[in-house]
N, C-alpha and C positions, 0 to 999 in steps of 0.2 A: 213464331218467335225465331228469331233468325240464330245461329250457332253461337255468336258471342254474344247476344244477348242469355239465350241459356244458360253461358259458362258464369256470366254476371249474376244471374239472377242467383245459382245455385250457392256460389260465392258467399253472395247476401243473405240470403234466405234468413241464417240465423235471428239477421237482425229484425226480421219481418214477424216471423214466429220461434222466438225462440228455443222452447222445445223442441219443438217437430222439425224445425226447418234443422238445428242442428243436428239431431238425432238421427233426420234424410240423409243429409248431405256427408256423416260420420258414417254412415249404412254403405250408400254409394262408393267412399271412398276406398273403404277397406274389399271393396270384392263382394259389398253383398253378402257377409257373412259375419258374426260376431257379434256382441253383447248389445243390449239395448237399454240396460242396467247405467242408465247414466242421466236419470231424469235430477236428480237432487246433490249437484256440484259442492263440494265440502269447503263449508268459509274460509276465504282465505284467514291464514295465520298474522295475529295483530305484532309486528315487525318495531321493537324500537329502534329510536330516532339512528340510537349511536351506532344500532346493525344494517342502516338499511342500504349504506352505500356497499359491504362487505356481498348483502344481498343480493345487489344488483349486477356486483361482478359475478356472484355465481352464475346468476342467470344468465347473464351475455354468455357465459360460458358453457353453460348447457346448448345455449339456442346453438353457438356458432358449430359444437360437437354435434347434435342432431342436425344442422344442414351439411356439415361432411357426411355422414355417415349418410343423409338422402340420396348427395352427389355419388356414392362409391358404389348406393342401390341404382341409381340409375345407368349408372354406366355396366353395373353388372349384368342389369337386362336387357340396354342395348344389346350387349353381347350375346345370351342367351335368345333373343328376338331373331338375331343375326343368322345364329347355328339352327336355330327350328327352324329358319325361314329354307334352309338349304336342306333341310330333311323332308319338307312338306316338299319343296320342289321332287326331289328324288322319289318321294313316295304321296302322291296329292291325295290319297284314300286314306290318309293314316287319319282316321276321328282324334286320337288320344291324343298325337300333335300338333294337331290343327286346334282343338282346346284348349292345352296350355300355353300354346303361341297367341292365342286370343285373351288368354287369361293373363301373359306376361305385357301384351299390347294395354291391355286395361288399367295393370298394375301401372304400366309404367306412363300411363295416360294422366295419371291421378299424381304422381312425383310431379310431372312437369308441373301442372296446373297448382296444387295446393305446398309442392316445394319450391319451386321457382317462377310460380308467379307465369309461367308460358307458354297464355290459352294456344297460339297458334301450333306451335308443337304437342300440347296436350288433345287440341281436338282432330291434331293430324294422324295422335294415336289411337282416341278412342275408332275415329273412322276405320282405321287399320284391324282394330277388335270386333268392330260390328262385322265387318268383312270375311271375320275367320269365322265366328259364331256364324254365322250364315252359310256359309260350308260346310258347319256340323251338322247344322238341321238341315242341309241341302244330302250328305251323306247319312244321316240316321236321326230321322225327324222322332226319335221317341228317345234322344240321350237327354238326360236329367240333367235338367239344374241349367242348362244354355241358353232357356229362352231369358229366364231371370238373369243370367250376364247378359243377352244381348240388352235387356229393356234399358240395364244401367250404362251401357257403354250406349246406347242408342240417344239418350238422354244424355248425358257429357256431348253426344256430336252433334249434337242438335233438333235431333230427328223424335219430337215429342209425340207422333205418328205410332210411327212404329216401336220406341219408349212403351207406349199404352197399349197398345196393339201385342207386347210381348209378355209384357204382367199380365195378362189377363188369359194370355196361351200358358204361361207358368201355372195357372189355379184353373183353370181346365184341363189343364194334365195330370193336375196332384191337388185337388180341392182339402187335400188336409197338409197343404204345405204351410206352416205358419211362417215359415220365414218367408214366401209369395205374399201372403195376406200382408204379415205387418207391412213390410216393402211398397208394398202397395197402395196402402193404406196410406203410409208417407208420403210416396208421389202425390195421389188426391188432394192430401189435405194441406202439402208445403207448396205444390207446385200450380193447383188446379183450382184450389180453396174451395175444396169439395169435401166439406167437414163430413157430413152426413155420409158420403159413400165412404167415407176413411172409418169413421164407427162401424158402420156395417160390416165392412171386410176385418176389423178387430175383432164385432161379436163373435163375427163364425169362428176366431180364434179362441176364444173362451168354449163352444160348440165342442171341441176336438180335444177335451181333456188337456190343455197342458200343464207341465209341471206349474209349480207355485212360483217361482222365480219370474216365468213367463205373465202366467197369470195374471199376479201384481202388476206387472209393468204392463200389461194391456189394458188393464183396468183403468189405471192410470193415466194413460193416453187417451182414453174414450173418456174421461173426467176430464180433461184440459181441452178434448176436440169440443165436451157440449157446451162446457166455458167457453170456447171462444165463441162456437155457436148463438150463445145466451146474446154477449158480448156484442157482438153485430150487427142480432136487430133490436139490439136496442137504440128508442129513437135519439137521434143528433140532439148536442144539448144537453143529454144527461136525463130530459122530461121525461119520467114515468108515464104510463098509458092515462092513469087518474088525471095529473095534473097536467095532459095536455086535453084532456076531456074538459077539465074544466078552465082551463084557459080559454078554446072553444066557445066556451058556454058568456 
């Protein structure tokens, strides 16, 4: 899959499966870190007629205040990109800054693309990210947590290779990482429609004791990955196995 096709598909995804492809694609965005607690969206509020234009201006007015404040984020991390980029020069061993300068490349990968819409800029960052994560593992192949940046920065740039190639060095480095597994399991099943290895890398999350909160929401997930599963093969047409037996007949 070529780069902007990735950046497309990942865009979509929701629409495709919308749990999981959302639940990836909200994973990805934020850094690979953060709640998964978002399977069951709360209805919207029933709006009368006479409120609903009053409504609509708040809304404009949220939206246009959340894409300032994106704008003030992006420009902040240009900056901070800028000043790391001259500290890694002066000191090219620093792990700690070469991380966060891949961490702020990621961040700021994921504004362009889901704030402004502007894959060519957004995939000129993750590329930028993949580049620094790979200096980290090139300086200290045993620092936590980088190969899981690289797999999501890897995947924004296009490189579905090395994407897989890096979740899979995340849980062989830490086979009780559940946030590798769920991640994981997300790429399979949104990206690769690899339902059955996405459960599998869930179970072992269930294997590892986690809290209840966790728990549930894994549960859950391996409940909607065997639905889909089910879903799938079942045959075109709707025809149960019986009544294509006996059409057959």
């Amino acid at each position: 899959m070529d780069k902007m096709g990735m950046m497309t598909s990942l865009r979509r995804l929701s629409k495709k499966r919308p749990v999981l492809g959302i639940l990836f694609v909200v994973v990805l965005s934020i850094g690979l870190i953060g709640s998964y607690a978002i399977f069951a969206s709360p209805k919207a509020p029933v709006v009368p007629p006479e409120a609903q234009a009053p409504a609509a201006d708040a809304a404009q007015q949220q939206a246009e205040a959340m894409q300032k404040m994106a704008q003030e984020q992006i420009g902040k991390l240009e900056t901070e990109i800028s000043d790391l980029q001259k500290e890694v020069q002066a000191n090219p061993n620093d792990v700690a800054t070469i991380l966060k300068l891949g961490d702020n490349q990621y961040n700021l990968g994921t504004l362009y693309l889901f704030a402004n819409g502007d894959q060519d800029k957004a995939i000129e960052s993750f590329k930028a990210a993949v580049a620094s994560y790979q200096q980290v593992l090139k300086l200290n192949p045993q620092e936590k947590g980088v190969n899981l940046r690289l797999a999501g920065a890897a995947l924004y740039a296009g490189d579905d290779k090395l994407a897989e190639e890096n979740f899979q060095a995340a849980i062989k480095a830490d086979p009780g990482d559940n946030n590798a597994r769920m991640t994981y399991g997300m790429y399979l099943a949104s990206m690769k429609g690899d339902l059955q290895g996405a459960i599998d890398q869930w179970q072992e999350i269930l294997k590892h004791n986690p809290d209840k909160d966790l728990a549930d929401q894994v549960q859950e997930m391996i409940k909607q990955a065997e639905a889909a599963k089910q879903k799938a093969n079942e045959p075109e047409g709707g025809q149960s196995q019986s009544q294509e037996q006996q059409t057959g007949k």
